[in-house]
C-alpha positions as CSV (number, residue, x, y, z in Angstrom):
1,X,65.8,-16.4,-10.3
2,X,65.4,-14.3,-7.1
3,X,68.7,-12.4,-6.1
4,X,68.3,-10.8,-2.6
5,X,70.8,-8.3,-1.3
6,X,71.3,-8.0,2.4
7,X,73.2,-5.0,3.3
8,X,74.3,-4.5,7.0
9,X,76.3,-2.0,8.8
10,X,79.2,-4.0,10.2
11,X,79.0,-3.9,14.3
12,X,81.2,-4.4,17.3
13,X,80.6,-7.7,17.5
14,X,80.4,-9.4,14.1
15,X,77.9,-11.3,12.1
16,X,78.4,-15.2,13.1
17,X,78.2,-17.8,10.6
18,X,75.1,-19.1,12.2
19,X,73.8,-15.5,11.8
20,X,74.1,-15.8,8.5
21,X,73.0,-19.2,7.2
22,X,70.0,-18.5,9.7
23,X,69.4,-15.2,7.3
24,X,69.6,-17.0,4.6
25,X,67.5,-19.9,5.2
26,X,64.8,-17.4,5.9
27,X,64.6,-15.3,3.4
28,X,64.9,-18.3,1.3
29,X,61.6,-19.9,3.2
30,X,59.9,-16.2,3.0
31,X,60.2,-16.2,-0.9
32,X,59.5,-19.7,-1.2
33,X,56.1,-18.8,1.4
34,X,55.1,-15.5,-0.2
35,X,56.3,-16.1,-4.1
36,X,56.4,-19.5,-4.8
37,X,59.7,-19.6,-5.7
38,X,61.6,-22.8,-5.5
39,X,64.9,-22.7,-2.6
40,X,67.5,-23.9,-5.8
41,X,66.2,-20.7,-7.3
42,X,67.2,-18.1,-4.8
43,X,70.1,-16.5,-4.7
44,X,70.9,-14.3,-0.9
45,X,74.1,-12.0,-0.7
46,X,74.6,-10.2,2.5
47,X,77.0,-7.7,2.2
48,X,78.4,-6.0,5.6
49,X,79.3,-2.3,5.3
50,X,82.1,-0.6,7.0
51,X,80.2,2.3,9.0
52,X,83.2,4.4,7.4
53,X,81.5,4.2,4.2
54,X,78.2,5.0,5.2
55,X,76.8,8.1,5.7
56,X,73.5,10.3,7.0
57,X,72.6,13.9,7.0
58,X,76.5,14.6,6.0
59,X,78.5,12.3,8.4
60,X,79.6,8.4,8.5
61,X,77.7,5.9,10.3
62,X,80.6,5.9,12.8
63,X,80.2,9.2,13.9
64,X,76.3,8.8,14.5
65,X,76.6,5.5,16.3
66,X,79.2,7.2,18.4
67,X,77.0,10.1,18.7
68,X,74.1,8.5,19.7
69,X,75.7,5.5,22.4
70,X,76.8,8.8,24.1
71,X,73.1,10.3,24.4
């Protein structure tokens, strides 16, 4: 059984519903396309991260993304 993990830095304006069944019907159809995996045998998580507890080259995601919309 296929488990996919989607990870996403949370945004301004939030991951919809529709956003997210549309993820997950196409990584479903991807794995089903490319592994021959049946759809009742995958498994998709998507996990949004708060850019607070993400970080790059020694600073949270929040203080990049602010950094770079000012550039």
């Amino acid at each position: 059984m296929p488990l996919i993990s989607i990870r996403l830095i949370r945004r301004a304006e939030p991951t919809t519903r529709e956003q997210e069944a549309t993820l997950i019907a196409g990584v479903t159809k991807l794995m089903q396309d490319v592994l021959d995996e049946l759809p009742q045998s995958v498994v998709v998580i998507i996990d949004e991260i708060d850019p607070d507890n993400w970080g790059e080259v020694g600073e949270s995601f929040s203080v990049l993304r602010q950094r770079r919309a000012a550039a």
